[in-house]
C-alpha positions in Angstrom: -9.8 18.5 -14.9 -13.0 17.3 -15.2 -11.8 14.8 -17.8 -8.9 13.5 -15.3 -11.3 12.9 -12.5 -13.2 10.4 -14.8 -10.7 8.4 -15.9 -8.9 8.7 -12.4 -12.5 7.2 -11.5 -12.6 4.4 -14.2 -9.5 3.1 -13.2 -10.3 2.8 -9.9 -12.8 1.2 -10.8 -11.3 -1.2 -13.0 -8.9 -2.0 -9.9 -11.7 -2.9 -7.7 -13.5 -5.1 -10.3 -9.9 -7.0 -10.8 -9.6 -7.1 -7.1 -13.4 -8.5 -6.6 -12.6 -11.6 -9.2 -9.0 -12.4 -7.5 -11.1 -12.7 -3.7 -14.2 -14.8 -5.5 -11.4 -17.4 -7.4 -9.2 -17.3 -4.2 -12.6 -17.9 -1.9 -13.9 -20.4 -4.6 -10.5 -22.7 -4.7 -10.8 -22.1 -0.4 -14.5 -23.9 -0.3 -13.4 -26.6 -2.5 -10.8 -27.6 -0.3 -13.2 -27.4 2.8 -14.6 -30.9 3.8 -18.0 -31.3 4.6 -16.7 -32.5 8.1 -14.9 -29.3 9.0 -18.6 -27.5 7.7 -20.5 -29.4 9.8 -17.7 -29.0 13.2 -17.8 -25.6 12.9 -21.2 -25.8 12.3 -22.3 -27.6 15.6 -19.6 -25.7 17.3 -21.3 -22.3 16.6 -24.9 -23.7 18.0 -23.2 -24.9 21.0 -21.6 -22.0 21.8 -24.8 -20.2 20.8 -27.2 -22.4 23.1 -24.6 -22.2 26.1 -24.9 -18.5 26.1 -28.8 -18.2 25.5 -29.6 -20.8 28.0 -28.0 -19.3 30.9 -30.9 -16.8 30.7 -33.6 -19.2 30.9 -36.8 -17.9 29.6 -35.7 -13.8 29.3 -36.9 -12.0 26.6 -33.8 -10.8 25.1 -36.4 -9.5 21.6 -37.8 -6.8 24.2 -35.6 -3.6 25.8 -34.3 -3.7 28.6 -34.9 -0.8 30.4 -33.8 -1.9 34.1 -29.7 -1.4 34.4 -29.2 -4.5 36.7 -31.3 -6.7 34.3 -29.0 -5.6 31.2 -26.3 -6.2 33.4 -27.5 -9.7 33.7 -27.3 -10.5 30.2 -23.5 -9.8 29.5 -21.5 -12.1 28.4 -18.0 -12.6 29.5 -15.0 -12.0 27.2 -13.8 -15.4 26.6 -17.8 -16.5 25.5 -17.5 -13.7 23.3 -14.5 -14.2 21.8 -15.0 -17.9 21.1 -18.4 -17.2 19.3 -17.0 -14.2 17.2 -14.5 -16.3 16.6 -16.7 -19.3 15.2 -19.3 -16.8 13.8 -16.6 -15.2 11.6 -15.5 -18.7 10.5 -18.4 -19.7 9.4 -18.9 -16.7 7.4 -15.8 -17.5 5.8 -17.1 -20.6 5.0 -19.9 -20.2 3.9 -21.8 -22.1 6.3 -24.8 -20.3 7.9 -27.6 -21.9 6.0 -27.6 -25.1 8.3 -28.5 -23.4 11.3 -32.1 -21.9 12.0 -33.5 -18.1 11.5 -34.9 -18.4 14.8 -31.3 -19.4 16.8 -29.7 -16.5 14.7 -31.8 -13.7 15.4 -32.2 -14.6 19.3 -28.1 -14.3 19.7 -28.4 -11.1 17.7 -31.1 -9.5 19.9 -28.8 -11.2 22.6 -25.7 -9.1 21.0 -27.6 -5.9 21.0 -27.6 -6.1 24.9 -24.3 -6.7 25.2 -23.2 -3.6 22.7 -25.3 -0.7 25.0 -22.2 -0.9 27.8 -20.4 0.5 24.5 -22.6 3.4 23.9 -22.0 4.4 27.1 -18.7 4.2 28.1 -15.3 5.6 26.0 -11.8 6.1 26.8 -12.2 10.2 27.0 -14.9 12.3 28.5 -18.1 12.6 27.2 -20.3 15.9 28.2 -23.4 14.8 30.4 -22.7 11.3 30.0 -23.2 9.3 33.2 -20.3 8.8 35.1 -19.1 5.2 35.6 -16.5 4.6 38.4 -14.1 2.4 35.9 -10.8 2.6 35.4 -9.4 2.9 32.1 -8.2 -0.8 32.1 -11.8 -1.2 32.6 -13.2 0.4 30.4 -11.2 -0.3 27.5 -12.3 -4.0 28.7 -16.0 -3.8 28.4 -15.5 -1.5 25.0 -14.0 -4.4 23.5 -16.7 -6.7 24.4 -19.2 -4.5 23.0 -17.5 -4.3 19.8 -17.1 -8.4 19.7 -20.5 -8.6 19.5 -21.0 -6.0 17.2 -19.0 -7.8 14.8 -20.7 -11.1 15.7 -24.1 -9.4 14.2 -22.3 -8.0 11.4 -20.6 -11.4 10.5 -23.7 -13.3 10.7 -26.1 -10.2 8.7 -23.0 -10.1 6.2 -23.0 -14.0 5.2 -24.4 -14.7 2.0 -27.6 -17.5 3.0 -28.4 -15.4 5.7 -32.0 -14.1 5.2 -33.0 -10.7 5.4 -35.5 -12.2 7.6 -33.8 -12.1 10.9 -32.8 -8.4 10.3 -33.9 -6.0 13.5 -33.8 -2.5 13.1 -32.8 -2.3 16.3 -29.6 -4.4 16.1 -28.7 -2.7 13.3 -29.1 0.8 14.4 -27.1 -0.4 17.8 -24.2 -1.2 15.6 -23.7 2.1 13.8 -24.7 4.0 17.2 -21.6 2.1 18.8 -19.1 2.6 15.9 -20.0 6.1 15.8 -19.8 6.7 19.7 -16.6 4.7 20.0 -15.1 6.7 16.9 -16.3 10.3 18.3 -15.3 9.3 22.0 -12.6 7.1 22.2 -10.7 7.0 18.4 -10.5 10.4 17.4 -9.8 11.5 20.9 -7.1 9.2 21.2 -5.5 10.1 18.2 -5.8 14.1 18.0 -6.0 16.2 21.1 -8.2 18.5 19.2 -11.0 15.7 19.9 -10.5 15.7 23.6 -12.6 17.8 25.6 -10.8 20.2 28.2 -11.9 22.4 31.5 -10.3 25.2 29.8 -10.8 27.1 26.7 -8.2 26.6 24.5 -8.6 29.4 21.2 -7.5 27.4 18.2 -7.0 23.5 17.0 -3.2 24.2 16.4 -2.9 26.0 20.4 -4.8 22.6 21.5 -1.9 20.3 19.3 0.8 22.2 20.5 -0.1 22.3 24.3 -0.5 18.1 24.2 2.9 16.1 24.2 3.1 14.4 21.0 2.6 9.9 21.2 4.4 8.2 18.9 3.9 4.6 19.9 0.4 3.6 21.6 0.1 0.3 23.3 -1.3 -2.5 21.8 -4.7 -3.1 22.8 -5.6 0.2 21.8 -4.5 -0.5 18.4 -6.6 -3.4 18.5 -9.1 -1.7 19.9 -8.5 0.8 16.8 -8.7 -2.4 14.4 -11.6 -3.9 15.5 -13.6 -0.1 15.0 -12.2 -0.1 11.7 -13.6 -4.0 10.9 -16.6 -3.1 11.8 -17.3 -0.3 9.7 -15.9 -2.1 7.1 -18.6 -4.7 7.7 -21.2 -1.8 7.8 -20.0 -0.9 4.3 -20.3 -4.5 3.0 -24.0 -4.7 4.8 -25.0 -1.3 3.1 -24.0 -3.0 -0.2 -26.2 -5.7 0.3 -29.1 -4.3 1.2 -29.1 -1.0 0.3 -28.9 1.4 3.8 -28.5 4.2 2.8 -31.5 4.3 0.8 -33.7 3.7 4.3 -31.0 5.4 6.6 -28.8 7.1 4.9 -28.5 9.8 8.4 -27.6 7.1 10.8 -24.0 6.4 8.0 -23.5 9.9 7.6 -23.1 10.4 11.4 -19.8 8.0 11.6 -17.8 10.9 10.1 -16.2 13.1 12.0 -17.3 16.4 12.6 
């Protein structure tokens, strides 16, 4: 048995090696065809989008918590901004093109994007016992969530890039990142998807009484599915930024917590 596990091991193993050569020839023929025109649009684009969104906060401290709710309500970004930034930020990931733009612009829009995941710690789809209660629909709700994971994602893309020095890393930012994935996982995605997850007002004896007393879903609507996608991107990209650095040698507690319980 023992014997079959190894080799079961080696050739995954093998696999992922073969796999990890096919993405680095398939990213290497990508970056050849990329101009240094399209580097440098994307490029400026990114820092535009970047400035736009720190500037509207004049001189704010966004390095320092913010403890007063109005105040961090301040410093959210709308969906669109956030959108169009994850949506450059991720590009230029792809590209490989974070080395032109400063340490100092980077980590001041990821101290911004810690702000706007704390919304996201807070809210969820489901109940959550002696959590503050937010009149929001769940239209609402499922809004803001998403905007919080955006900018999760928007940290992780720009920690995950490969010229991006450790430098700019917070702890802060990225203990806010694996607070939200685990929150959102234990309070919105496992809820959503077995009933068993869900808290009740009644006692319920067993996880099969709990199954049986929910109607069954078989088709969910899209945004949560995208709302199910973008959880599972970002703990992808939590995986990728543990391989780079090494987490779970300095917090190995904060990974273990994602699973379920």
């Amino acid at each position: 048995m023992a014997k079959n596990f190894r080799e079961r091991a080696k050739q995954r193993e093998h696999v992922e090696k073969k796999e990890k050569t096919r993405h680095k020839t398939l990213m290497r023929a990508f970056h050849e065809k990329v101009t240094d025109e399209e580097i440098h649009a994307h490029t400026d684009r990114f820092k535009i989008l970047v400035d736009r969104a720190l500037k509207v906060y004049g001189n704010c401290d966004v390095n320092n918590d913010v403890e007063d709710e109005e105040q961090e309500e301040a410093l959210l970004l709308d969906e669109n901004k956030l959108k169009s930034i994850l949506k450059e930020a991720a590009k230029l990931k792809e590209i490989d093109a974070y080395g032109d733009i400063k340490k100092k612009r980077l980590g001041r829009i990821c101290q911004l994007m810690e702000v706007n995941m704390r919304r996201g710690c807070r809210l969820s789809l489901h109940s959550v016992e002696n959590a503050k209660k937010e009149d929001l629909g769940r239209e609402e709700r499922l809004s803001a969530i998403n905007c919080s994971l955006e900018a999760g994602l928007c940290v992780m893309y720009v920690l995950t890039a490969p010229k991006v020095s450790g430098s700019i890393l917070s702890d802060n930012v990225i203990e806010r990142v694996i607070e939200l994935c685990r929150f959102q996982l234990h309070h919105s995605i496992y809820p959503e998807f077995d009933v068993v997850y869900r808290q009740s007002g009644y006692k319920i004896k067993t996880d099969k009484q709990k199954r049986a007393s929910s109607k069954k879903v078989t088709q969910r609507s899209g945004a949560i599915m995208r709302l199910f996608t973008k959880v599972c991107d970002l703990l992808a990209l939590i995986g990728e930024f543990a391989g780079k650095i090494k987490l779970w040698v300095r917090q190995p507690h904060l990974l273990i917590s994602l699973l379920p319980v």
